[in-house]
C-alpha positions as CSV (number, residue, x, y, z in Angstrom):
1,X,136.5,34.1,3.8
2,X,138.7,36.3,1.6
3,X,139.1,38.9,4.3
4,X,140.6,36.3,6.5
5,X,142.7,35.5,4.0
6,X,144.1,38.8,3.3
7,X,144.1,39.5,6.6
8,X,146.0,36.1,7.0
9,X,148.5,37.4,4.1
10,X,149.1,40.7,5.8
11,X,149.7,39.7,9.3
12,X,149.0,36.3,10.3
13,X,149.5,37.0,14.2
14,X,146.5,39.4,14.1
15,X,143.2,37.9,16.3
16,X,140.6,38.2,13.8
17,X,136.8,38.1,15.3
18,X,134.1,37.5,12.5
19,X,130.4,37.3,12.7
20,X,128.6,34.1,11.2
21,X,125.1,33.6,10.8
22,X,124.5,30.6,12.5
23,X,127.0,27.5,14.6
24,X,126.9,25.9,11.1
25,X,129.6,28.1,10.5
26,X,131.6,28.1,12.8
27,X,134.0,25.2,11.8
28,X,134.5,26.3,8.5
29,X,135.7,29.9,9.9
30,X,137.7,28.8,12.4
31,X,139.4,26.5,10.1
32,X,139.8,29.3,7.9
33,X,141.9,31.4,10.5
34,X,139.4,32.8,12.5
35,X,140.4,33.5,16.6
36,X,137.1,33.8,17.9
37,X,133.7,33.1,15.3
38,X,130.4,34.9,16.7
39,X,127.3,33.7,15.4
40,X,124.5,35.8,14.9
41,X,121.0,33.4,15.8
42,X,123.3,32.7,19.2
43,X,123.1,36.0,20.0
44,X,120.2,37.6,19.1
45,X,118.7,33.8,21.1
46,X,120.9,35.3,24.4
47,X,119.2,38.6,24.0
48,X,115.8,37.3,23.3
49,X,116.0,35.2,26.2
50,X,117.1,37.9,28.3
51,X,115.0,40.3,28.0
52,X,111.6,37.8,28.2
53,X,113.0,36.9,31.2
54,X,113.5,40.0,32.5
55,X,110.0,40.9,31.1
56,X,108.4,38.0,33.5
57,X,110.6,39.3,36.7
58,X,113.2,37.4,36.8
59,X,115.8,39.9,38.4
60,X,118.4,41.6,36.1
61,X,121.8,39.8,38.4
62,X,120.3,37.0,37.9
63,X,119.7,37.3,34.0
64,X,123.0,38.7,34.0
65,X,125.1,35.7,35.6
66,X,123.1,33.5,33.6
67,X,124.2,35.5,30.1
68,X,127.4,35.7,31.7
69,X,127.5,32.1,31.9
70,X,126.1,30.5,28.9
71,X,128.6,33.2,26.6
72,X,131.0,31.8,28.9
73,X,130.4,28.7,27.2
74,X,129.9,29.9,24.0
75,X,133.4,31.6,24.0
76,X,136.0,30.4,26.4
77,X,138.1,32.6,25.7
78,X,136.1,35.6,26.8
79,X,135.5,34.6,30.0
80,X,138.7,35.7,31.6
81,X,138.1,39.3,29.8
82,X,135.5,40.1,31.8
83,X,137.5,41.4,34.6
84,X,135.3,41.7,37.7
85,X,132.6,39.1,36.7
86,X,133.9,36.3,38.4
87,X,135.9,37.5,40.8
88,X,133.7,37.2,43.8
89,X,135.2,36.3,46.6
90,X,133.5,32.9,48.3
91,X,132.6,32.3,52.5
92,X,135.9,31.8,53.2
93,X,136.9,35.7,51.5
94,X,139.3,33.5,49.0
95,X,138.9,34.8,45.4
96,X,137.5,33.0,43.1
97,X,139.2,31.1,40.2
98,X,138.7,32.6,36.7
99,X,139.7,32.0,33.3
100,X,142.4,34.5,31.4
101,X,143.9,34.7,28.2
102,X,147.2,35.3,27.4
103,X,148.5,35.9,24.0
104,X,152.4,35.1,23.3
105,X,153.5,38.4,20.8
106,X,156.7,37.5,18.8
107,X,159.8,37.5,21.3
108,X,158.2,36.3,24.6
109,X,160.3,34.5,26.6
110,X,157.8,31.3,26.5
111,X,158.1,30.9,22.8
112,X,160.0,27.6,21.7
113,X,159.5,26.2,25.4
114,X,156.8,23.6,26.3
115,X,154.2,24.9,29.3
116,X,156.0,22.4,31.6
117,X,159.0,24.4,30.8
118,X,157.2,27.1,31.5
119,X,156.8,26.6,35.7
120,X,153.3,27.8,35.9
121,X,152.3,24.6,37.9
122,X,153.9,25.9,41.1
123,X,152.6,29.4,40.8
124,X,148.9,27.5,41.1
125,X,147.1,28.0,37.8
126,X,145.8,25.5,35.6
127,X,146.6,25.6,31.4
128,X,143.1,25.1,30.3
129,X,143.7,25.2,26.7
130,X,146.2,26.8,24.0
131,X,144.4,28.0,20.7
132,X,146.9,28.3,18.0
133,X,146.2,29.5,14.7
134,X,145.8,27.0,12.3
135,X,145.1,24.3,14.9
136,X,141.5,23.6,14.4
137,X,140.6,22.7,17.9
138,X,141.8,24.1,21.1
139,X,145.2,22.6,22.2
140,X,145.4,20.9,25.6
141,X,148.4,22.0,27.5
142,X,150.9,18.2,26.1
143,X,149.4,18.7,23.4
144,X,150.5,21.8,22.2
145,X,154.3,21.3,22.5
146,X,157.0,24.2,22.2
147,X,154.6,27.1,22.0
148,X,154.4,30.1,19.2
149,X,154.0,33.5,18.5
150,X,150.4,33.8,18.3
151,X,149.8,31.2,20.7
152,X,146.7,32.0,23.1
153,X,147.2,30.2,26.2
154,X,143.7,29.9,28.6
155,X,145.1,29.6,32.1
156,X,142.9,29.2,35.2
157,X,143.7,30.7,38.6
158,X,143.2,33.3,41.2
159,X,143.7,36.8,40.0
160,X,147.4,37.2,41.4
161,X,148.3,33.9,40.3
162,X,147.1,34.4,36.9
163,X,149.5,37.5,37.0
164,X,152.3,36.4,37.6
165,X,151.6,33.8,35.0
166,X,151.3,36.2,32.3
167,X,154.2,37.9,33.4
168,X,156.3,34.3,33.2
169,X,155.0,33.3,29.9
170,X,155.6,36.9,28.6
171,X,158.5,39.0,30.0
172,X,160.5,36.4,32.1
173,X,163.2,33.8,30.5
């Protein structure tokens, strides 16, 4: 807690990732300033699990999406990091949809505009959430109102689409 807070007094726009021992945690972190709290027994439960599973012969891809997804759950916004994971493309050789992240640094052209403002409905990606520090839950996209520097906007899309999202929300007015 009092690195957060000095961390907090240095720079507030700086992500800070801390490690908690358990999800009883979590709230009290994240309220503190926290962008993303990980918590230990989760973890070390994902690994357990998959490496018994492994163990008994349950095949490593499918382990892996499984991980994959329940982190996915865990931390939302991870899941668009992953580049690659979940960008299969399905029987009709579309791409599939994935999650990004998109942090707004001080003098992006989206800052003091609302999402709708933003046009990112007609270049087919979906605001899934905006995590603002602060904010104690994630921000749905009316909501969160004139967006901020330090803003972290979840957008949902295919992988070109999500592009030139990012490049709206953070290099053109």
């Amino acid at each position: 807690m009092r690195v957060l807070a000095h961390v907090h007094e240095l720079n507030p726009s700086v992500p800070v990732v801390v490690r908690a021992r358990d999800e009883a945690d979590i709230a009290r972190l994240t309220a503190a300033g926290a962008t993303e709290v990980v918590p230990e027994a989760f973890e070390s439960g994902v690994m357990l699990a998959s490496h018994t599973l492994v163990l008994v012969g349950v095949p490593l891809s499918r382990v892996m999406r499984r991980v994959s997804q329940v982190r996915g759950e865990q931390y939302r916004l991870l899941r668009g990091l992953f580049h690659g994971a979940t960008e299969a493309a399905d029987e009709d050789g579309e791409t599939a949809a994935r999650l990004h992240a998109v942090t707004l640094e001080p003098g992006a052209p989206a800052i003091g505009r609302t999402l709708a403002g933003c046009g990112l409905e007609a270049l087919e990606v979906q605001v899934q959430a905006v995590r603002r520090r602060g904010a104690k839950a994630k921000l749905g996209a009316e909501q969160a109102g004139a967006l901020q520097a330090g803003d972290v906007v979840v957008l949902l899309g295919a992988p070109e689409a999500l592009a030139a999202a990012e490049e709206r929300l953070l290099f053109r007015k």
